[in-house]
Structure formats: C-alpha cells, structure tokens
OpenMM code with the backbone's topology and positions (N, CA, C; nanometers):
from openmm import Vec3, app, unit

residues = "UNK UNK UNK UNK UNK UNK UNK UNK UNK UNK UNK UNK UNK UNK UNK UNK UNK UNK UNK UNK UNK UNK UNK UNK UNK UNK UNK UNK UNK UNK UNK UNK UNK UNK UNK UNK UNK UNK UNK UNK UNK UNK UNK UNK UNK UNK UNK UNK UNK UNK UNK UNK UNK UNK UNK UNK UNK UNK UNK UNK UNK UNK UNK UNK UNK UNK UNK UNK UNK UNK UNK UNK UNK UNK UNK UNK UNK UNK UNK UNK UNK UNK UNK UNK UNK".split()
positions = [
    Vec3(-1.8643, -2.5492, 0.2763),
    Vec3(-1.7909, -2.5866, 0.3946),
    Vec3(-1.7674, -2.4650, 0.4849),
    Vec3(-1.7558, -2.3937, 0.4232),
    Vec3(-1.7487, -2.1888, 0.5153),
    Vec3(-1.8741, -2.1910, 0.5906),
    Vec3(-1.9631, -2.1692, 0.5404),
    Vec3(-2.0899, -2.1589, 0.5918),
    Vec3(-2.0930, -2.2824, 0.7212),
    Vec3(-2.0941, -2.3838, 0.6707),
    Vec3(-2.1168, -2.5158, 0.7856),
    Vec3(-2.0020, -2.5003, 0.8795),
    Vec3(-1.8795, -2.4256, 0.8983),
    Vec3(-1.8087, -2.3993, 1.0125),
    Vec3(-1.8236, -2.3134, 1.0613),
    Vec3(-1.9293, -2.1587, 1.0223),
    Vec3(-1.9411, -2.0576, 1.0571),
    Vec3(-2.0793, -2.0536, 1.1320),
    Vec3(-2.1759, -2.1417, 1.0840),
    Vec3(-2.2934, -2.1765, 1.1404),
    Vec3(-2.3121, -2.1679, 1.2943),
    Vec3(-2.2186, -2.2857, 1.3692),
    Vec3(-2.2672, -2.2794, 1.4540),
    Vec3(-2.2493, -2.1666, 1.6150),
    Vec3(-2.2176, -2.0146, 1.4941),
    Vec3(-2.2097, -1.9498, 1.5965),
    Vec3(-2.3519, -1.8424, 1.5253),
    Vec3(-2.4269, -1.8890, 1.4713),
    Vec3(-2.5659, -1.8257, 1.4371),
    Vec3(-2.5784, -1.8218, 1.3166),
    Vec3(-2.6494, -1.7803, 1.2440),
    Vec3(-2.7594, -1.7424, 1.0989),
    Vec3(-2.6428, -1.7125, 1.0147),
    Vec3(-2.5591, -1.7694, 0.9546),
    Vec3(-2.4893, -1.7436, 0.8585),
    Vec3(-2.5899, -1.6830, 0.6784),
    Vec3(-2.5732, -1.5515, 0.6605),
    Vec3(-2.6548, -1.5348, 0.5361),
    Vec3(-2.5827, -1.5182, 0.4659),
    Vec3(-2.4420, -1.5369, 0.4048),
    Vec3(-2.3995, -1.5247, 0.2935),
    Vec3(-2.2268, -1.5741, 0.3488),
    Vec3(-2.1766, -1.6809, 0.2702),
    Vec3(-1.9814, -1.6896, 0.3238),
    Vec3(-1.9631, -1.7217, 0.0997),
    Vec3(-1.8688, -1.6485, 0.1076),
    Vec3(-1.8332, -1.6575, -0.0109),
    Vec3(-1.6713, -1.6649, -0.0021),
    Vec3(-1.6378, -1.7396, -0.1093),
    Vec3(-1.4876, -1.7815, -0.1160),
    Vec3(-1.4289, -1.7243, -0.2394),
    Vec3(-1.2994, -1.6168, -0.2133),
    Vec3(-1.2715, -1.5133, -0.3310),
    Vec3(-1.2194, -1.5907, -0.4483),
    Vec3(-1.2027, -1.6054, -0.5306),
    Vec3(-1.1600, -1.7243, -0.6745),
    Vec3(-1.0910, -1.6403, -0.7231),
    Vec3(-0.9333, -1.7062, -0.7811),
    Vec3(-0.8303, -1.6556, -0.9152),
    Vec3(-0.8975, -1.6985, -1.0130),
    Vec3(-0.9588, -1.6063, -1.1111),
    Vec3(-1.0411, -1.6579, -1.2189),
    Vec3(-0.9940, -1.7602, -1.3131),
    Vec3(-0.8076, -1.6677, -1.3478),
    Vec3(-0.7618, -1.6947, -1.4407),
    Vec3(-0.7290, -1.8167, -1.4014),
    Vec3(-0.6650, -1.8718, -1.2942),
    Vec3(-0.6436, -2.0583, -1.2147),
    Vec3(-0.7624, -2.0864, -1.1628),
    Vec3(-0.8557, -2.0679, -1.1698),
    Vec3(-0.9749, -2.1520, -1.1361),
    Vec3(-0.9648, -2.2098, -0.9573),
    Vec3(-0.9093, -2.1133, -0.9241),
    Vec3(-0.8748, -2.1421, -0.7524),
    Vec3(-0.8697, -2.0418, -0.6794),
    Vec3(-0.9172, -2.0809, -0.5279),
    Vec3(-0.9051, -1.9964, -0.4479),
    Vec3(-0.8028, -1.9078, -0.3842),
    Vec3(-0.8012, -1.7800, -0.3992),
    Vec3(-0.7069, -1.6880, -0.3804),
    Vec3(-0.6835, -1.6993, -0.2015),
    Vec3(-0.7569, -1.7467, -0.1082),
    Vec3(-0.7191, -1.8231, -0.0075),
    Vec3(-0.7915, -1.7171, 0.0826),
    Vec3(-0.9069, -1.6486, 0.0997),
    Vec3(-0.9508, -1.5923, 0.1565),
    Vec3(-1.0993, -1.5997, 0.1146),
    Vec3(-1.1625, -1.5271, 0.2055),
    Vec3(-1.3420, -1.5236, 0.1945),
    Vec3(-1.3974, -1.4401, 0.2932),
    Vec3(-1.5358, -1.4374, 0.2491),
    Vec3(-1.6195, -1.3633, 0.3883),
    Vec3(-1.7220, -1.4424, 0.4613),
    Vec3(-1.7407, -1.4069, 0.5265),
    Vec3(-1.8859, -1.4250, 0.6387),
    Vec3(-1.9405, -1.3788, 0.6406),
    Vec3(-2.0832, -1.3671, 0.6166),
    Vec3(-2.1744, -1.2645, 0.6593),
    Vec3(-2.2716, -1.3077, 0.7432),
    Vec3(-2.3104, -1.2702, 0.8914),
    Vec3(-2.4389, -1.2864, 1.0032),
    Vec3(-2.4948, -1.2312, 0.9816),
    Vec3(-2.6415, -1.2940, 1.0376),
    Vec3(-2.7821, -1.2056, 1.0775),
    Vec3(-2.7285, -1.0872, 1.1716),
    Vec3(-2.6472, -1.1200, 1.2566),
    Vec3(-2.6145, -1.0461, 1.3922),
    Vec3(-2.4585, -1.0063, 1.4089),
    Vec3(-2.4569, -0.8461, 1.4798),
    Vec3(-2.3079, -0.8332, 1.5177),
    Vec3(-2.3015, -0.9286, 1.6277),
    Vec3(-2.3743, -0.9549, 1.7045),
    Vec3(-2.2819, -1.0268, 1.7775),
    Vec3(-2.2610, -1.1879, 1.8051),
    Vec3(-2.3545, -1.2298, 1.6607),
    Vec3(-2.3148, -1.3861, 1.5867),
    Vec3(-2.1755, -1.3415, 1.5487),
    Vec3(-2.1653, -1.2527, 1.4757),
    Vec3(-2.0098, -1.2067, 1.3890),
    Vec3(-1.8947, -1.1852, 1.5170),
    Vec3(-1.9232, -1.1521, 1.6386),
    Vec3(-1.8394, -1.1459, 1.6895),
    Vec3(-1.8177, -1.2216, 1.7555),
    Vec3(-1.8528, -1.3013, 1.8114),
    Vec3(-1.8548, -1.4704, 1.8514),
    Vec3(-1.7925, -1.5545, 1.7381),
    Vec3(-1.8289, -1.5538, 1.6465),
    Vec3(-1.7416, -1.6390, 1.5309),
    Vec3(-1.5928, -1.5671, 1.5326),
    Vec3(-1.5738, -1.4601, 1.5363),
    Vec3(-1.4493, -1.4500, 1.5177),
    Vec3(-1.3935, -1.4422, 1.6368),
    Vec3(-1.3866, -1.4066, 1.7806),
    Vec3(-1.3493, -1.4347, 1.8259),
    Vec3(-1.3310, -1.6163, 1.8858),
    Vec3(-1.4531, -1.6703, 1.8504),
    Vec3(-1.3483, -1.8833, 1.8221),
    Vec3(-1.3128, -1.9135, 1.7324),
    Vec3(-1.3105, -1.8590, 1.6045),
    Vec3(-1.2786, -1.9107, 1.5209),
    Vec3(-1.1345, -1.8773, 1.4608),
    Vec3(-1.0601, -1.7338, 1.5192),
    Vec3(-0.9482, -1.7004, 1.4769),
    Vec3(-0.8586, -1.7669, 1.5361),
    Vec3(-0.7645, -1.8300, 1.4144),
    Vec3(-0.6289, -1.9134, 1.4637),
    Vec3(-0.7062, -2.0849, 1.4615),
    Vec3(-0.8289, -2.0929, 1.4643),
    Vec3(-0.8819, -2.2725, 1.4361),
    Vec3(-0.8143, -2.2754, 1.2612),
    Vec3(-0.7805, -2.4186, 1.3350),
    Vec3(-0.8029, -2.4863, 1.1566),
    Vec3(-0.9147, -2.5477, 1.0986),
    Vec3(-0.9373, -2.5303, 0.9870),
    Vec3(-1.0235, -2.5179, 0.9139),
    Vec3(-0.9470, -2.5946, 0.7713),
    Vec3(-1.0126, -2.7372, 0.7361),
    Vec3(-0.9651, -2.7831, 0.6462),
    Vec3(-0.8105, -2.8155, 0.6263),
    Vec3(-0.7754, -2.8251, 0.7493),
    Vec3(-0.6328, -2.8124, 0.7363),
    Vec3(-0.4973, -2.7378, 0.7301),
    Vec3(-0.5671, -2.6185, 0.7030),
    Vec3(-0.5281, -2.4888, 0.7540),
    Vec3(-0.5358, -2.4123, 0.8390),
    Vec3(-0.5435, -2.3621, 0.9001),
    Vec3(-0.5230, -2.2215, 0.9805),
    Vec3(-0.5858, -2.0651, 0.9315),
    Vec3(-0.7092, -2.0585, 0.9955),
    Vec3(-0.7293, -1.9502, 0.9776),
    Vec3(-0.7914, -1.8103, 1.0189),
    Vec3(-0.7699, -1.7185, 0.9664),
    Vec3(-0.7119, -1.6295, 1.0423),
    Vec3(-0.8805, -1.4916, 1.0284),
    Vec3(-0.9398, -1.4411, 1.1241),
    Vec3(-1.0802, -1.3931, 1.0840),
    Vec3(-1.0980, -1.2303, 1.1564),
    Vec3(-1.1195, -1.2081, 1.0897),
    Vec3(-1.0850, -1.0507, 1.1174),
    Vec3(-1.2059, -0.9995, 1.0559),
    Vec3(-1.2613, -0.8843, 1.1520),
    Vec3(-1.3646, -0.7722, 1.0591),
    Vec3(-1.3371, -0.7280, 0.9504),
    Vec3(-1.4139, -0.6725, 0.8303),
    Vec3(-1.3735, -0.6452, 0.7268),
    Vec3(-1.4274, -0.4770, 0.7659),
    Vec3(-1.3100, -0.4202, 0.6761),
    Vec3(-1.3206, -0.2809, 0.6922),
    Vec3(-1.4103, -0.2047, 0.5961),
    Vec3(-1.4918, -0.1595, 0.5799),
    Vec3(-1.5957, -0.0898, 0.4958),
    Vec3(-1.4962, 0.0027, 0.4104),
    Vec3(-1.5112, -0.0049, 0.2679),
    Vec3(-1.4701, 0.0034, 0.1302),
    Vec3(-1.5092, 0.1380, 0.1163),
    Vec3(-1.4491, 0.2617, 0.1514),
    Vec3(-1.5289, 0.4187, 0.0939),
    Vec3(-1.5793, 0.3821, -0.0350),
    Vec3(-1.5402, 0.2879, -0.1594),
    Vec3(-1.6065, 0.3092, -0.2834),
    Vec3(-1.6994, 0.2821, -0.2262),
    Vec3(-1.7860, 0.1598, -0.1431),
    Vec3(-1.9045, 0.0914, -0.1656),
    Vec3(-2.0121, 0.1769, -0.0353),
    Vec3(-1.9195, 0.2201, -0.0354),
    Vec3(-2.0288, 0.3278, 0.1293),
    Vec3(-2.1247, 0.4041, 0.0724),
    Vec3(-2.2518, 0.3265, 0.0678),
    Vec3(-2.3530, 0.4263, 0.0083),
    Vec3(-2.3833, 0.5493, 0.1262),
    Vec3(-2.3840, 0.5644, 0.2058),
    Vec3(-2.3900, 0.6858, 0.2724),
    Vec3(-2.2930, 0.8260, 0.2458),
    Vec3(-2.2106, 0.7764, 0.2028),
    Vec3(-2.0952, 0.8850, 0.1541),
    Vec3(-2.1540, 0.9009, -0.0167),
    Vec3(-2.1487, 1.0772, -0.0053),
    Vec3(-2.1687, 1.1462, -0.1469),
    Vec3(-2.0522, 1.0725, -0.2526),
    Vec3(-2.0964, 1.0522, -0.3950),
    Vec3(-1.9957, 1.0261, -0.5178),
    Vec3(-1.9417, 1.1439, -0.5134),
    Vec3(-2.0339, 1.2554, -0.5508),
    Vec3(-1.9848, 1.3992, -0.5690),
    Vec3(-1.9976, 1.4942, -0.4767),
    Vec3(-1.9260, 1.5827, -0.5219),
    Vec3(-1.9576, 1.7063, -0.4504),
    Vec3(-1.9412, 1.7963, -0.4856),
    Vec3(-2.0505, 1.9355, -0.3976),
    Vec3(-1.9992, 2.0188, -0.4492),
    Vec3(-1.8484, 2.1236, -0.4050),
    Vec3(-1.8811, 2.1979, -0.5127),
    Vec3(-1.7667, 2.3255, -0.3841),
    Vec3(-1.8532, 2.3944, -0.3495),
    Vec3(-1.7644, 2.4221, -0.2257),
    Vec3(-1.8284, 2.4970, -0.1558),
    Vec3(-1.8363, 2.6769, -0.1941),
    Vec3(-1.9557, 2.7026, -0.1770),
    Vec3(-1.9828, 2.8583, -0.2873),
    Vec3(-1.9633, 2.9692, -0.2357),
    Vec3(-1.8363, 3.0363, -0.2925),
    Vec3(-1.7987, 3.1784, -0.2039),
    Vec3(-1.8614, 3.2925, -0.1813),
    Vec3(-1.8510, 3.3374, -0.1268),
    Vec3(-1.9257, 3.4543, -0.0345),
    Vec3(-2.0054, 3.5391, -0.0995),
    Vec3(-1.9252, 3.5803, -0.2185),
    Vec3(-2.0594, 3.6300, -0.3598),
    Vec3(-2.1369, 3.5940, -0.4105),
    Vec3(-2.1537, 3.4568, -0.3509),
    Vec3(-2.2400, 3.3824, -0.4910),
    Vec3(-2.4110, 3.3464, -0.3291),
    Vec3(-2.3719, 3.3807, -0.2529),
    Vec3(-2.4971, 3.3559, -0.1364),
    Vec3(-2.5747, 3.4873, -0.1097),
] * unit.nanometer
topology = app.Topology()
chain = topology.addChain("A")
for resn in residues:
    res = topology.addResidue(resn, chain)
    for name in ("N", "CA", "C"):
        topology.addAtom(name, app.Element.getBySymbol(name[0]), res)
C-alpha cells in the first residue's frame, strides 16, 4: 500500500515498513525510495500532512547514517609527527 501511494509521483524502487519484531507490528514509520531526486521531492512535498490509511502522515528526507556512509573511512590513521616523515 506504501509503494501504490508513493507511485504516482514516479518509479518507486523500494518503500519498506519498519516492524516491532517482538509485536509483530508496525513501529509506525517507513521509507521510500525513487529512481529520482526529484520523484522524491515531489512525493514529499504532496504527500506531507495527506492521510494515508487513515492516518496522517508525515514525510521528511532521511538523513544519511555516518555508520552506513560508505564514503567515509572506518579507520584512521594518526596523523604522523614530524620525525617519522
């Protein structure tokens, strides 16, 4: 049902709905994912504040996770003092 309300603002490739494992229910949130930023930004700008199933809901960019940022180093080094170059 995510997907089929998110659709018709373009190529929906992935809407997933977050689950309480332990209650077997939805923790009341999810994502969207577009082909396009600016499918994604068209959906959220009509879609924030529509109801949806009876609810109300609310759609906001998701903020990129430093754990999952593959562009950012795991490690590092130190940086090597003046004797050691």
């Amino acid at each position: 049902m995510l997907a089929d309300a998110f659709s018709q603002f373009g190529q929906v490739t992935e809407a997933t709905i977050i689950m309480d494992k332990g209650k077997n229910r939805s923790k009341g949130y999810g994502y969207v994912t577009f082909s396009t930023e600016e499918e994604a930004q068209k959906a959220l700008a009509d879609m924030n504040g529509k109801l949806l199933d009876g609810r109300v809901i609310f759609v906001d960019n998701v903020r990129p996770s430093r754990r999952y940022n593959t562009d950012a180093p795991l490690a590092r080094q130190l940086p090597q003092s003046p004797e050691e170059n």
